[in-house]
N, C-alpha and C positions, 0 to 999 in steps of 0.2 A: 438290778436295774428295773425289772416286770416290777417289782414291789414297790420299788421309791414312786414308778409313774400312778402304780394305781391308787396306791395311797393319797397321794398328792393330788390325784382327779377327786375322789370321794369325798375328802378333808375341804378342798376347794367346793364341791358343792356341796354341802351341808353346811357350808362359814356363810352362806346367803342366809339362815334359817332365821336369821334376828333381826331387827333394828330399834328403833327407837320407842322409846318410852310409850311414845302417842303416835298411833301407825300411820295418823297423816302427816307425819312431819317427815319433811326431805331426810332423808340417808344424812350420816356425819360421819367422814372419814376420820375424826380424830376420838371415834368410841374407841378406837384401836392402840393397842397395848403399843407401849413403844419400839422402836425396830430394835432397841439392845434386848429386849425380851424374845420379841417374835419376828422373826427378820421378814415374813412376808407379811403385808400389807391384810387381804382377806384373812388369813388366819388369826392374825392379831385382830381384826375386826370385831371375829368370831368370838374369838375368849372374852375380848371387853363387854360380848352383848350377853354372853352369858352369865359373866358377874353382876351385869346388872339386872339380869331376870325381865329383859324386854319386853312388852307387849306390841307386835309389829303383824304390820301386813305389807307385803314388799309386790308393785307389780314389777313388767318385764322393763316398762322405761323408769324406774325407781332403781333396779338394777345397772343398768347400763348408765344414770346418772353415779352412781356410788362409785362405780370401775369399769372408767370406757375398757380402759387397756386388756379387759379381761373379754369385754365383746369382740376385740378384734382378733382373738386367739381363735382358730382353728379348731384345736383339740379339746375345744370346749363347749357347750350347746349351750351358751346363753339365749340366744335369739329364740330357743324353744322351750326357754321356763316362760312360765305363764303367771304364776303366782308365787310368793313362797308367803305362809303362815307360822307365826309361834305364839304363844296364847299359854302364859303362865296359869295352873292350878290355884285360885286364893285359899293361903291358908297350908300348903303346902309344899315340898322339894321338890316335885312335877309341872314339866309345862308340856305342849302338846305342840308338835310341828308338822306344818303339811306343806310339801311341795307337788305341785301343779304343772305338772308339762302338758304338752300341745298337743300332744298324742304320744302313743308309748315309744320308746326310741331305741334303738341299737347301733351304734358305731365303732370305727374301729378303734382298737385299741391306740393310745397318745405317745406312740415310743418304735422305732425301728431296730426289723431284727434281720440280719442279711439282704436288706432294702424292703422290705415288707412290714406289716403289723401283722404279728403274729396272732390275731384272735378278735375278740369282741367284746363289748358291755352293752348290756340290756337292762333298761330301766320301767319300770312302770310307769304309767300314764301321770298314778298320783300316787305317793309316797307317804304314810303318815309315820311319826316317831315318836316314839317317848322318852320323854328326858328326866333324869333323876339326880338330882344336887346331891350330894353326900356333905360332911363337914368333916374335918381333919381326921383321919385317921390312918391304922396299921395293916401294911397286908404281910402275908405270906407267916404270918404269925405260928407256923407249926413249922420252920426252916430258919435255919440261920441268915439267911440272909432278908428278913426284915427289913421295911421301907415304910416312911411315914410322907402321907400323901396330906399336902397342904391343901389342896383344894380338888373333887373329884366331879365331873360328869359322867352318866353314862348315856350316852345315844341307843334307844332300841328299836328298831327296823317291826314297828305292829302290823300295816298292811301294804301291800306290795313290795315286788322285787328289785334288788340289784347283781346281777351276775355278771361275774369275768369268766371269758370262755374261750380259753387257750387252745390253740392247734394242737392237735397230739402231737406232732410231733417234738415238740417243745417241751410239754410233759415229760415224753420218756427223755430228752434229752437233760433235761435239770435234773434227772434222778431224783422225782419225788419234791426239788423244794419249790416246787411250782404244781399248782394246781388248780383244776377249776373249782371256782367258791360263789356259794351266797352267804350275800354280806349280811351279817344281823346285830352289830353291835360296832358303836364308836365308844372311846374312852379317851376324856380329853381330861388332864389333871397338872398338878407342878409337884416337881419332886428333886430333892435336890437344888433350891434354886433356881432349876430349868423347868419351861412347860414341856410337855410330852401327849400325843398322840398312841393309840392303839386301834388298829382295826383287825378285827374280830369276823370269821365265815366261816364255814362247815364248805368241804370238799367233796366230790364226790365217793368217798370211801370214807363218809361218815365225821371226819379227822380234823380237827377245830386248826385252822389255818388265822396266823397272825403275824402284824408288820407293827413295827415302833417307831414312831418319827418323832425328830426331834424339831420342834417348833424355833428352839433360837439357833440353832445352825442350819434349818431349813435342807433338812436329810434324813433319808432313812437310816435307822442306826442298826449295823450288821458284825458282830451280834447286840442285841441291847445291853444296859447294866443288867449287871447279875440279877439285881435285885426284882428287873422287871421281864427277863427271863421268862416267865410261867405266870406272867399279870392273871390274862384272863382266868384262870384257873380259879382262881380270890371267886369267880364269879358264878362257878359250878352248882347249879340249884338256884341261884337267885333272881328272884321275879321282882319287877319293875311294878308289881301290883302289890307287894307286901306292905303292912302295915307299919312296921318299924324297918326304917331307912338307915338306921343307925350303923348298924354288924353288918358284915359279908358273912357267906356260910362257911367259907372255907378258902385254903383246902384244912 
């Protein structure tokens, strides 16, 4: 349950990162893939702005026009984005995104655990990412079990932080499948048919910590398909700065 919420907060703010073609034009809710693909509203927003490689600049009330519903949520800090930027690369599978908040922010975690929130996120002030398009390919190519990925992004965390920061007691109590993480990588792709999420963080014991959500059933999937099992792994060695975007390195 820790996983599905933080997933689902992160995925929710990073689905702000796009809009339209021409960043003075009003937000359009029907960039968004259809609910039989993407059953939530923002996330389907998100993927349709990414196909179409947006050039956007989003303020605080450009947001709250696109999804009141999402300002009057709580467990969500719209009212303290300030800006969101994406600014495709011409000429290449790169574009650059910057989110803007108000000041740096920490609150508690979006989910109850014996009547409490067990813990924290902390965000930086300003957020910048790089984003990398890939085109049809093969992961996991040295294992049987093989996946051909129809369409791939990768989100990469270049400056400032995102941290979850679990109570210990909660730690020892999940034995290990819970831990504190900085986030440094989204992977948003379809396979199968279905769209899928990945978020990607390093623990405090070094140990690459990951969630797999599933965009058309709008859920965290526990365990994932085999196939995507050991996703990020495809990603071990590979820099968002290389020159051919084509190949993963591995595993």
């Amino acid at each position: 349950m820790a996983r599905v919420k933080l997933l689902t907060l992160l995925l929710a703010l990073l689905s702000i990162c796009s809009a339209n073609a021409r960043a003075d034009s009003p937000p359009r809710r029907e960039t968004a893939l259809p609910e039989e693909e993407v059953k939530d509203f923002f996330f389907g927003y998100f993927i349709g702005l990414l196909a179409a490689d947006a050039n956007a600049v989003l303020t605080a009330d450009d947001l709250r026009s696109l999804a009141p519903e999402y300002d009057a949520d709580p467990n969500f800090p719209f009212h303290r984005i300030a800006k969101v930027q994406r600014k495709p690369t011409m000429g290449s599978d790169h574009a650059e995104i910057r989110i803007d908040f108000t000041e740096e922010m920490e609150f508690d975690l979006p989910f109850d655990i014996l009547g409490y929130r067990p813990g924290s996120i902390s965000l930086s002030q300003t957020l910048r990412l790089r984003e990398t398009r890939f085109p049809p390919l093969q992961v996991n190519r040295e294992t049987r079990n093989q996946a051909r990925l129809d369409l791939l992004w990768v989100l990469e965390l270049r400056q400032g932080n995102v941290f979850f920061d679990f109570d210990g007691w909660l730690d020892t109590l999940a034995a290990g499948l819970i831990d504190d993480m900085c986030v440094r990588r989204l992977y948003v792709f379809r396979f199968d048919g279905s769209w899928y999420g990945v978020l990607e963080g390093v623990g405090h014991r070094g140990r690459i910590i990951t969630g797999t959500y599933d965009f058309q059933q709008n859920r965290i999937v526990v365990p994932p398909p085999k196939e995507l099992r050991h996703f990020s792994d495809n990603f071990a060695g590979w820099s968002a700065d290389a020159e051919d975007q084509s190949r993963l390195p591995g595993p």
